[in-house]
C-alpha positions in Angstrom: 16.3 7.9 -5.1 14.3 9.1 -2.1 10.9 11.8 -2.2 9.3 12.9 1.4 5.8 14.6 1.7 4.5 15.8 4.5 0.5 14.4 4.5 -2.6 16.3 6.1 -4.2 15.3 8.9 -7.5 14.6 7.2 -8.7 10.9 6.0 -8.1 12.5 2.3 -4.7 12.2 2.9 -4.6 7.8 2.8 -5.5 8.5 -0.5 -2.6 11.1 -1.0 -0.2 8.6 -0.1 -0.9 6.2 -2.6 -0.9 8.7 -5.4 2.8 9.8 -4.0 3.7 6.3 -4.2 2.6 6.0 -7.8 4.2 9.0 -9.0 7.5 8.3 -6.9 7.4 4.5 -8.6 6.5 5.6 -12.1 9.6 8.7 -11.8 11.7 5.8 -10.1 11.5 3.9 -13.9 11.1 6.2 -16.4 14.4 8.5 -14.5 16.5 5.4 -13.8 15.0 2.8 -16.1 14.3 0.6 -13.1 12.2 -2.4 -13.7 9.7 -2.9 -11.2 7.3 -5.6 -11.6 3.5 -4.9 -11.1 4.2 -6.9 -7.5 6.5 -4.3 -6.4 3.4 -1.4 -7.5 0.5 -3.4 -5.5 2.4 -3.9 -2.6 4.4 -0.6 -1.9 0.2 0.8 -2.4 -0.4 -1.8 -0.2 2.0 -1.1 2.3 1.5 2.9 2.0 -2.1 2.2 2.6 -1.7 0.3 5.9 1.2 2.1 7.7 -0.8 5.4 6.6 -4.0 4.6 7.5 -2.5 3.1 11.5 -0.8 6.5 11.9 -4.2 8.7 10.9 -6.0 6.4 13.3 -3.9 6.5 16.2 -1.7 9.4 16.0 -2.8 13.1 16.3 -1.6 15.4 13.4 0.7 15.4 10.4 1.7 12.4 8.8 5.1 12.2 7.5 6.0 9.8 4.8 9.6 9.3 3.1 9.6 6.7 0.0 13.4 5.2 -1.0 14.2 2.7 -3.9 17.4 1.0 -4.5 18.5 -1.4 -7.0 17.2 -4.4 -4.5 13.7 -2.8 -2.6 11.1 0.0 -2.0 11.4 1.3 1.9 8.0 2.8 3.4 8.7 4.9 5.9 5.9 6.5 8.2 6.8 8.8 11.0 3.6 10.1 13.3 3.6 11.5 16.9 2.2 8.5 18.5 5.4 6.9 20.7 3.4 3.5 21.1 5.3 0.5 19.3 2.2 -1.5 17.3 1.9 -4.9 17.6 0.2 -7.7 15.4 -2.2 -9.6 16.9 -2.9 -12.8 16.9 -4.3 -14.5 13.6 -7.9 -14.5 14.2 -10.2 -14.6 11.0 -13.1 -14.1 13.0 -12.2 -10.4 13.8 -13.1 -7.7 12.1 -10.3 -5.1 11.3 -7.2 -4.6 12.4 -5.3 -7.1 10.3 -3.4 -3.8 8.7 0.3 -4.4 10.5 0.0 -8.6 10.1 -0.4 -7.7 6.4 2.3 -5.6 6.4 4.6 -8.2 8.0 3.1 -10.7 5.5 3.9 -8.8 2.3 7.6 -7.3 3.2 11.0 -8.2 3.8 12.2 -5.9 6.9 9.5 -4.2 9.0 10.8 -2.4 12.1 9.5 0.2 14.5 12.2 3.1 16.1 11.0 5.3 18.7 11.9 9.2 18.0 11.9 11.9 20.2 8.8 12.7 19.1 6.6 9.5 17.8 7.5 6.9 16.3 9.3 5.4 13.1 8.0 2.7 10.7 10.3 1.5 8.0 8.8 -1.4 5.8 10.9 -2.8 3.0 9.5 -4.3 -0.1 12.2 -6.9 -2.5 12.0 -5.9 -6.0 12.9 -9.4 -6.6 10.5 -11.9 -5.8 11.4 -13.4 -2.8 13.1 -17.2 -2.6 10.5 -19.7 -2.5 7.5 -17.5 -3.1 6.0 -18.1 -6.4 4.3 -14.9 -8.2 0.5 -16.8 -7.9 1.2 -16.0 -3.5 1.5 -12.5 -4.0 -1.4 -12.1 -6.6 -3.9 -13.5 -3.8 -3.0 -10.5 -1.5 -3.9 -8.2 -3.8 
């Protein structure tokens, strides 16, 4: 199952994203009867949230974001017209913002950038399983 929306280029639009991701979760199980724990809701809002918000701040125009579910994950994926590949910073609890892509990493399984001919390509993939050796009480304190 896959949905793509096309998001304004206004800060309303952050919020936009996380009701799509709601609605495209909440189709996803009632449609297909998937079971997807409350983990797998927090983080893909999470995840929306973060890769949305980067592309308002540093990428003129529309927003494009495509949402896919399979029987094993959730992919995020965010296409803007900014051709710059992100890159996490350093851990450093004394700074003030910009933790948004380290989360990101933090919280999914596969996170990769592709450069398009126009801007740029972020695909973050969320487990609907819990991942080996992660106990449900890790990904609680993220949220």
């Amino acid at each position: 199952m896959r949905a793509a929306y096309a998001l304004g280029a206004d800060d309303g639009c952050i919020a936009d994203a996380r009701h799509h991701a709601v609605a495209f979760l909440d189709r996803a199980q009632a449609e297909h009867r998937l079971p997807l724990p409350a983990r797998v809701r927090d983080l893909t809002q999470l995840v929306v949230s973060e890769l949305v918000t980067n592309a308002r701040k540093y990428a003129p125009g529309p927003v494009l974001m495509e949402l896919r579910i399979t029987a094993g994950s959730v992919d995020v994926v965010v296409r803007d017209s900014d051709p710059s590949v992100p890159a996490a910073r350093a851990a450093n609890p004394g700074r003030i913002g910009q933790h948004g892509l380290e989360i990101v990493k933090a919280v999914t399984e596969v996170l990769f950038v592709e450069q398009e001919a126009v801007g740029k390509r972020i695909t973050a993939r969320i487990a609907l399983a819990e991942p080996p050796g992660s106990g449900a009480h890790a990904a609680h304190t993220l949220t």
